[in-house]
N, C-alpha and C positions, 0 to 999 in steps of 0.2 A: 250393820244393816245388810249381810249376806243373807241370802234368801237359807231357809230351812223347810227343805223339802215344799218348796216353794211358797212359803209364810217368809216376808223381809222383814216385819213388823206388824203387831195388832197395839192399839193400845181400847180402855174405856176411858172417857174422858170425865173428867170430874166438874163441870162446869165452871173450874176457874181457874182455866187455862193447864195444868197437868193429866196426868193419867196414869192408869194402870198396864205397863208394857204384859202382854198376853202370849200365851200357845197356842199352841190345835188345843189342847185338851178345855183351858176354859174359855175358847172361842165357841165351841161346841155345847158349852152349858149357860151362856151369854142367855140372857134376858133383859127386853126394855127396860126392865125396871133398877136395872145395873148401871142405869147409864150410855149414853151414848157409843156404838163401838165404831171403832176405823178400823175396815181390813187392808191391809196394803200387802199385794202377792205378784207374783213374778205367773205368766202364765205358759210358761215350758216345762213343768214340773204336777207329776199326776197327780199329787196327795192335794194340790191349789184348786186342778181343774174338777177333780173330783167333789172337791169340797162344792164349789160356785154350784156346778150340776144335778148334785143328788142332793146339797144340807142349806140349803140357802134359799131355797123356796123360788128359784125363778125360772121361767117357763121356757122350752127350748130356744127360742128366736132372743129373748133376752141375755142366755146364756152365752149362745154364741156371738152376742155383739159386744158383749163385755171381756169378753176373750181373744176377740179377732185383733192380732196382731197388725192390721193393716190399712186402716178404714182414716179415712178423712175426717175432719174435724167436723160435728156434728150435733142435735140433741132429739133424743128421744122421749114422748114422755108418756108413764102408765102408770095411769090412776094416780094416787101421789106423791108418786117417784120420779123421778129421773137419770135417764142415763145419756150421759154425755161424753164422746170424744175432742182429748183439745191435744193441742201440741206444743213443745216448749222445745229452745234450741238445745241441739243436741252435744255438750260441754264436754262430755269424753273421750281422753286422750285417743287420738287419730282418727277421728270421727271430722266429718264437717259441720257447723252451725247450722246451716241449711237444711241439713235433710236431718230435719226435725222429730224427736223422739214422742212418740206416744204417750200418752196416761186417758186411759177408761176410767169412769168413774161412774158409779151407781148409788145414789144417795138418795132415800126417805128422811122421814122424822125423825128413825133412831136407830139408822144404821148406815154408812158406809162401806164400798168395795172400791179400793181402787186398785189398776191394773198398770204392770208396767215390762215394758222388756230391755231398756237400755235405764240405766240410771238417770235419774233425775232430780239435778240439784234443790231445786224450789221444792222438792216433796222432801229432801232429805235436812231443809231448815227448818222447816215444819215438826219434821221428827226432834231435830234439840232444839225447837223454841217448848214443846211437849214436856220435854225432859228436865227444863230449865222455868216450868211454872209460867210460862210467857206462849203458851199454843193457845188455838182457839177453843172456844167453850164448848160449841154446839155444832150442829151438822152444818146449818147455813154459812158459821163463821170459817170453819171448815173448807166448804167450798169456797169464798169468799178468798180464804186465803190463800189456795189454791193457785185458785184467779191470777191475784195479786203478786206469788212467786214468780208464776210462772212467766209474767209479762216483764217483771223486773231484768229477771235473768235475758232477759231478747234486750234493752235498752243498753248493755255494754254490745253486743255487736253491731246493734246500729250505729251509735255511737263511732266502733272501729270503721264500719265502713264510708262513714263520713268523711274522717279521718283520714280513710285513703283514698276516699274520691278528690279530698284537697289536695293529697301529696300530687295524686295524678295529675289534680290541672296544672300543678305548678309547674310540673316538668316538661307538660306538654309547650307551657305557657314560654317557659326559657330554652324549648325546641331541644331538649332532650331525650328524644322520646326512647330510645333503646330498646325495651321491650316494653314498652308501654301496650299496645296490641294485646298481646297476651294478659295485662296486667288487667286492664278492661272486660277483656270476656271472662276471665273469672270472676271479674266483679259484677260482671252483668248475671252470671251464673245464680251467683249467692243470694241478689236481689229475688232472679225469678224464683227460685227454691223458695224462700220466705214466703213471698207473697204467696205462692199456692197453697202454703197452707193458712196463711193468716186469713186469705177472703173467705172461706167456709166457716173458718174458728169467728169472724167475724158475725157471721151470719148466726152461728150456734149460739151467741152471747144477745145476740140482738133477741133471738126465739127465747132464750132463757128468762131477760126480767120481763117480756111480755107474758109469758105463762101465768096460768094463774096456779098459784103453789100454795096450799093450808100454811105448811112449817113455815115458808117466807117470808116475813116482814115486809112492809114495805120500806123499811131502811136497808133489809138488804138487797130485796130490787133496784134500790139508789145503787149501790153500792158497784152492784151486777152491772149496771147501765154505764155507770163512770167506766167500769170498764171495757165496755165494750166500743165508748169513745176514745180510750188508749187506744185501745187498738186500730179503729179508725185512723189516731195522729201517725200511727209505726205504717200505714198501712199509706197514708200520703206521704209521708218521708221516703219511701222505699219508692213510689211513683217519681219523685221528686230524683233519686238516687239516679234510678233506670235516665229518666232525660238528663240529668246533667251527663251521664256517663256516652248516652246517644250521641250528645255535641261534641265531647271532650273526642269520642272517635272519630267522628266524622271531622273533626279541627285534625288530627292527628293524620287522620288520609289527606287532606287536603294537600298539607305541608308537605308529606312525603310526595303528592304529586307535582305540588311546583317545585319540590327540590328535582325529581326526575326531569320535570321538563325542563329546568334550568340546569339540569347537565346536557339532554337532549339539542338547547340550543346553540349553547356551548359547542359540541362535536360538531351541530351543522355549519356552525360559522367556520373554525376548522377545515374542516372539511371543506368547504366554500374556498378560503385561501390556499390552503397546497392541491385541490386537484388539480388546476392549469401547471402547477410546478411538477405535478406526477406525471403530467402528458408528456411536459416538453421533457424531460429525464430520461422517458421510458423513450420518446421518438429516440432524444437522441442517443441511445442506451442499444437498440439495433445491432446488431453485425453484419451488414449488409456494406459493399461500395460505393463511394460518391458520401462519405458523411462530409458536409465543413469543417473544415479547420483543423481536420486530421495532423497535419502537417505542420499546423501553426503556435508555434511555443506558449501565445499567449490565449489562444480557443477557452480552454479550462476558466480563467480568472474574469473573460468575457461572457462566460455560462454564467458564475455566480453572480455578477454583476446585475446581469438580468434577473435571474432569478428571484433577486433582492426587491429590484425593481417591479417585479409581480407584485410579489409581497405588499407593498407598498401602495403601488396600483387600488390592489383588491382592498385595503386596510381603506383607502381615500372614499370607494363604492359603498363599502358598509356604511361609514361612518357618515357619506353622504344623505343614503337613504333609511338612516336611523337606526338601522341593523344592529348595531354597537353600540 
């Protein structure tokens, strides 16, 4: 599935589930009456762009939406076609999940364009279910399945992030928290990247089975609809994600704050008991004439005596007024 001068794959489809894998050359001599065609192209590469702009019959603003590398998930519709941006997690090596890979797609009655710049595993099952007499028949199932990949492939990352949202509480939960912090905003990260693209792609499914489309069935506007309520459940999961993650930080500041302030009272108590023993050290610490007990052998073991007896004192005051 490398691109060829930016063609990754064309097939015509035979209506029972296989197809004819294609070129430029019989891409170019393709007629309805061949069968259904799927174009699937890479759009950094001129022989692709070329092709969409001068051989494909569509009018500049459609051109370049189908092409635009960068556009939110979306649906457009003329006459009766459609073209629509959706987004599916992005699975390739050093890549993040989140920041979601593109697929344009432009589909009538009997003909498909779809567009891509990072690989995309759900198109590339598509291609050997194709190869393997198990792909879709027609343009609707096409789309349909589409759909269907592309939302499968997001259900193992929620999934993971589930997964790690429980590891998180438990740690939090057995006051482990080490870098928990960090562990949190990237999870809160992953969350917000999803959902920005899922509330649009949400929207563009919702527009889709409400359209009214000739080729469509109305089994495959069910179908269109079901999925647009998946989307919906990943799209309350991920809500759901974001607040437990909200609490699980805010439990995590908490803890670290009564741990500080139960050092904080720690040191004052401290601090409370030796400074009367700092005064009386440092008084008598001085080099000045006239100290007591200069003179007298036993002055020293009469200091610590007392000293003790501070101690003791001030341990009686705390404990009296509940301090300790």
């Amino acid at each position: 599935m490398e691109p060829r001068d930016g063609l990754i794959f064309a097939f015509i489809l035979n209506g029972q589930g296989g197809g004819e894998e294609l070129g430029w050359d019989k891409i170019r001599s393709w007629n309805p009456g061949q069968g259904f065609l799927w174009v699937h192209i890479q759009p950094d590469q001129s022989q692709a762009v070329d092709w969409v702009s001068k051989e494909c019959g569509l009018d500049d603003i459609l051109t370049t939406a189908l092409l635009d590398t960068d556009s939110n998930p979306r649906l457009l519709k003329e006459g009766d076609s459609i073209l629509a941006t959706l987004r599916g997690v992005n699975l390739n090596r050093g890549a993040d999940p989140e920041d979601m890979a593109f697929l344009n797609i432009w589909i009538d009655q009997s003909r498909a364009i779809t567009v891509r710049k990072e690989k995309l595993m759900s198109v590339q099952d598509i291609y050997k279910e194709i190869l393997a007499n198990k792909g879709p028949a027609n343009g609707p199932e096409l789309l349909i399945r589409l759909l269907d990949r592309l939302l499968k492939r997001m259900e193992p990352v929620l999934d993971h992030l589930e997964q790690e949202l429980d590891e998180i509480e438990v740690q939090s939960s057995q006051d482990t928290n080490g870098n928990l912090g960090d562990k949190l905003l990237d999870l809160r990260h992953e969350v917000i990247g999803l959902r920005r693209h899922l509330i649009p792609q949400r929207r563009a499914l919702e527009a889709l089975h409400k359209e009214p489309i000739p080729w469509m069935k109305k089994t495959h506007k069910r179908w269109i609809q079901e999925k647009d309520h998946q989307v919906q459940r990943f799209l309350a999961d991920l809500e759901s994600f974001r607040d437990r993650a909200v609490v699980i930080q805010d439990e995590v500041k908490n803890r670290s704050s009564e741990r500080m302030n139960r050092a904080m009272y720690m040191l004052a108590i401290l601090t409370g008991i030796f400074l009367p023993m700092g005064f009386l050290t440092g008084l008598l610490g001085i080099n000045v004439g006239g100290l007591p007990g200069v003179e007298y052998k036993w002055a020293f073991w009469i200091v610590c005596a007392l000293l003790v007896g501070m101690v003791g004192i001030n341990l009686w005051i705390f404990r009296r007024m509940k301090w300790i």
